[in-house]
KESEDO-397310 format. One line per field, with one value per residue (C-alpha): residue number from 0; residue in three letters; x, y, z. Coordinates in steps of 0.25 Angstrom, whole numbers, plus 5000, padded with zeros to 4 digits. Layout:
BEGIN
k	NUM/...
r	ALA/...
px	X/...
py	Y/...
pz	Z/...
This chain:
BEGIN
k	0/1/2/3/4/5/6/7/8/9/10/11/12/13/14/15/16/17/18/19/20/21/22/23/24/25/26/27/28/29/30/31/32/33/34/35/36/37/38/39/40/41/42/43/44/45/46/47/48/49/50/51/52/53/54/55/56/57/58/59/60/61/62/63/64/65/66/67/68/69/70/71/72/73/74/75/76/77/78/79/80/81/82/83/84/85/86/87/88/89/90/91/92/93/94/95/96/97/98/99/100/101/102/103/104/105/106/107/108/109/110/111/112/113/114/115/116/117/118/119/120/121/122/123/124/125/126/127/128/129/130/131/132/133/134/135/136/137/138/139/140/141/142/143/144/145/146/147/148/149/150/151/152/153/154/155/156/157/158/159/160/161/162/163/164/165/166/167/168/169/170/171/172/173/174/175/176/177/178/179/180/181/182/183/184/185/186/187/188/189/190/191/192/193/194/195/196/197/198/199/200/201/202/203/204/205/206/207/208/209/210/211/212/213/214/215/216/217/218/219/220/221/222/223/224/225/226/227/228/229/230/231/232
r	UNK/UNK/UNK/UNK/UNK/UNK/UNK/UNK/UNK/UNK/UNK/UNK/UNK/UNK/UNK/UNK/UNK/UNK/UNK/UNK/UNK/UNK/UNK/UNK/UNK/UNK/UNK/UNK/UNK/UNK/UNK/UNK/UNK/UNK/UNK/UNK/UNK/UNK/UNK/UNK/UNK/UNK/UNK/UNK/UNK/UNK/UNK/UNK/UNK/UNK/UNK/UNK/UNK/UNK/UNK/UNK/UNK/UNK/UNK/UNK/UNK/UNK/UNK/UNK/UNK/UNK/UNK/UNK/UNK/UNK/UNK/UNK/UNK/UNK/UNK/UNK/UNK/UNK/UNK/UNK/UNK/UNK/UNK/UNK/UNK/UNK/UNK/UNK/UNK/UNK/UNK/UNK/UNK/UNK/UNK/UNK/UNK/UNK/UNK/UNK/UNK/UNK/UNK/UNK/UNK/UNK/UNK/UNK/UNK/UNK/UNK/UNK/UNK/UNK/UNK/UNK/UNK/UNK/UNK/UNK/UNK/UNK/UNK/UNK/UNK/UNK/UNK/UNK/UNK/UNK/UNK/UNK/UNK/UNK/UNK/UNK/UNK/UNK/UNK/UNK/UNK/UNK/UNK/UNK/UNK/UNK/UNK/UNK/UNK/UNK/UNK/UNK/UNK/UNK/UNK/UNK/UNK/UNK/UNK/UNK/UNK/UNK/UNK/UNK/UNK/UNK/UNK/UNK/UNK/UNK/UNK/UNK/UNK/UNK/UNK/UNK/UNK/UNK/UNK/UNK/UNK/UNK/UNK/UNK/UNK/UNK/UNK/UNK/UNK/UNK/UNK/UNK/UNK/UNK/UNK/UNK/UNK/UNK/UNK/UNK/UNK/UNK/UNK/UNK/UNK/UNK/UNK/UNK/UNK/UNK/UNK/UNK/UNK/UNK/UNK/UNK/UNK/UNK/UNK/UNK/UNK/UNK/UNK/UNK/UNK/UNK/UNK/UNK/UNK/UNK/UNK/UNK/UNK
px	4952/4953/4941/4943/4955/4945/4934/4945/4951/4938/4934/4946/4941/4928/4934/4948/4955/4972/4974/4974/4987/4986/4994/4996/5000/4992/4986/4979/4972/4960/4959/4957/4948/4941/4941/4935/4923/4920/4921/4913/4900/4902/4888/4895/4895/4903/4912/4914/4919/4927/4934/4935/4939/4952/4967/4978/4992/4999/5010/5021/5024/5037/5047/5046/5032/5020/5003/5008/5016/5005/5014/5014/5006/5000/4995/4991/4982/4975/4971/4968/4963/4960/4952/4943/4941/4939/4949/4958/4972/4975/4968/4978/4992/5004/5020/5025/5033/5037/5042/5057/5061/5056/5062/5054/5042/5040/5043/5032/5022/5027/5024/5010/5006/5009/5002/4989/4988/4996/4990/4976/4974/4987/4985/4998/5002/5013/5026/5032/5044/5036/5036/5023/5022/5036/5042/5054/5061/5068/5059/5057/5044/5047/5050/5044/5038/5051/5057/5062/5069/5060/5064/5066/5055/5045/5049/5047/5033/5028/5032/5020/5015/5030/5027/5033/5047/5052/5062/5053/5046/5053/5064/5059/5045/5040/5033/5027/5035/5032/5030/5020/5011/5015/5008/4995/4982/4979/4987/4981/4990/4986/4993/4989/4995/5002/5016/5014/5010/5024/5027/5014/5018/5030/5025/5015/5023/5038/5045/5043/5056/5060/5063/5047/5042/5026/5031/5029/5015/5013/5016/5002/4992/4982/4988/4977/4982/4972/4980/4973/4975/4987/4994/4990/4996
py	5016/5020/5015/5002/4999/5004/4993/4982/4986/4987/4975/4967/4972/4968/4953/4955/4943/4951/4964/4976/4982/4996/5006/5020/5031/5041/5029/5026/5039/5037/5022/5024/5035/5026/5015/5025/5028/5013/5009/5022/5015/5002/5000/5003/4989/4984/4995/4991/4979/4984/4993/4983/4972/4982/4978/4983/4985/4995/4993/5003/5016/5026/5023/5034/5038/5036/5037/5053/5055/5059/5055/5041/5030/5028/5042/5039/5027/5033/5045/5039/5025/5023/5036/5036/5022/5020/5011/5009/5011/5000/4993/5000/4996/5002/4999/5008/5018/5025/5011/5010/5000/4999/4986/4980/4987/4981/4968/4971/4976/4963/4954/4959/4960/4944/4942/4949/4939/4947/4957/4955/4966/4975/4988/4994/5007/5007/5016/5022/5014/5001/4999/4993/4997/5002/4992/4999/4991/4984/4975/4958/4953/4946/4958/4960/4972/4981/4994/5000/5014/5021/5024/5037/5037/5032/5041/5052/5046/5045/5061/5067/5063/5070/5084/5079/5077/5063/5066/5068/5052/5043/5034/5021/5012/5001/4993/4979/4970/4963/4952/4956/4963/4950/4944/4952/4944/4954/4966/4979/4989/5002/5013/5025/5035/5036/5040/5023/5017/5014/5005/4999/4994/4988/4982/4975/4970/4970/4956/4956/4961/4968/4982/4984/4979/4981/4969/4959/4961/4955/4941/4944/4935/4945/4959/4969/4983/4994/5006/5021/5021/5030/5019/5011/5020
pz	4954/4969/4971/4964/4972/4986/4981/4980/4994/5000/4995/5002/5016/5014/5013/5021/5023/5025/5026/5015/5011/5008/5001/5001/4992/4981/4973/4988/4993/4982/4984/5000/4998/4990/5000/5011/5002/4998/5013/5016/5006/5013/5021/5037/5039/5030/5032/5046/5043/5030/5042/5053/5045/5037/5039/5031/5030/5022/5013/5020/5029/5029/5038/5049/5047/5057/5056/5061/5047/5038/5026/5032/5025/5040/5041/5024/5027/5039/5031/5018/5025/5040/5042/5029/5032/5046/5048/5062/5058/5065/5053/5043/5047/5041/5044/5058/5049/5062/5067/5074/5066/5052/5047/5058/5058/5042/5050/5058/5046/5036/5048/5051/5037/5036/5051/5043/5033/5023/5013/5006/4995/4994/4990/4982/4974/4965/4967/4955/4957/4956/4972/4978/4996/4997/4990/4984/4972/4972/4980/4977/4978/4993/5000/5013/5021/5024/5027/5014/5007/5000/4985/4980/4969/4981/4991/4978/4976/4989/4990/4992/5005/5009/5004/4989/4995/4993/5004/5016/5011/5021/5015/5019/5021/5027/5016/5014/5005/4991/4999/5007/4995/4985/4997/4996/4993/4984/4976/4973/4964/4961/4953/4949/4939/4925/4936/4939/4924/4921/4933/4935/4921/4924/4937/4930/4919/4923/4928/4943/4949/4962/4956/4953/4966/4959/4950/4960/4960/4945/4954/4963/4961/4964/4959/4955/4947/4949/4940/4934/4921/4921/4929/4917/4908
């Protein structure tokens, strides 16, 4: 599966016309590993430009945490992306976690995403409590890049990275909005595990409605699935 969703990503850098908007998380590791070993076959031409040519934004970053922070989503990309791939991290742009002022700062991040051209293939994982980037429920379909509390099923989830304890994840994010992903040229959803079948189900099949924020994607005209089949259930 990881190298499905790597051959559909590399594909849309080899005719970019916005930006890539990247994920992070478990269901991500194996599908930028397998990016690097596809761009690694690519005759070096081609993988020059691939490299030259790469923009993207990533959906969200910790309020408080900075590149330094090896738990932040920063530190995450340039380990699991911008070194294996040869990227300048420039390239790879993230919200300022560290930043003075946070409402701002995903201001800042919302605006340059739109300056960009928006998003052209949106990579997304699924939280457990249905939210999509950090888009916490309840969440309407028109929301914009913000600063947010993080839940406590999310901060429960994301644990690991934190030494399994939910209290040391910080308590609020920067993330871009519904809006901006419902904006995306494309939509790439991936889930992975029998932990997520129940509400991959129910974002696929309930009524839209802020208190599943995944609902909204059933209204993208472009919204691919790609699920393991214990997702499927």
């Amino acid at each position: 599966m990881a190298e499905r969703v790597a051959a559909l990503l590399l594909a849309d850098r080899l005719r970019p016309d916005r930006p890539l908007g990247l994920a992070t998380g478990r269901t991500m590791e194996p599908v930028y590993a397998a990016l690097a070993r596809r761009l690694k076959r690519l005759e070096p031409a081609l993988a020059t430009t691939v490299r030259a040519g790469w923009s993207s934004f990533n959906l969200d970053e910790y309020v408080g945490l900075g590149p330094q922070d090896p738990a932040s989503f920063a530190a995450t990309m340039a380990h699991q992306l911008v070194e294996p791939l040869g990227l300048d991290p420039e390239q790879v742009r993230l919200p300022d976690g560290r930043a003075d002022d946070p409402d701002a700062e995903a201001m800042r991040y919302g605006a340059a995403v739109a300056a960009a051209g928006g998003i052209g293939l949106q990579l997304l994982g699924l939280g457990l409590n249905g939210h999509v980037g950090f888009n916490e429920p309840p969440a309407g379909a028109t929301v914009a890049c913000r600063c947010l509390a993080l839940s406590a099923p999310t901060r429960r989830q994301n644990a690991g990275a934190f030494g399994g304890d939910p209290g040391a994840v910080p308590r609020r994010a920067i993330t871009l909005g519904m809006a901006e992903i419902l904006a995306a040229r494309r939509v790439l959803l991936v889930v992975t595990g029998s932990a997520k079948a129940a509400i991959l189900r129910r974002a696929l099949r309930v009524p839209p409605t802020p208190e599943l924020p995944a609902s909204w994607l059933q209204h993208h005209p472009a919204l691919t699935v790609i699920a393991d089949a214990e997702a499927m259930g």
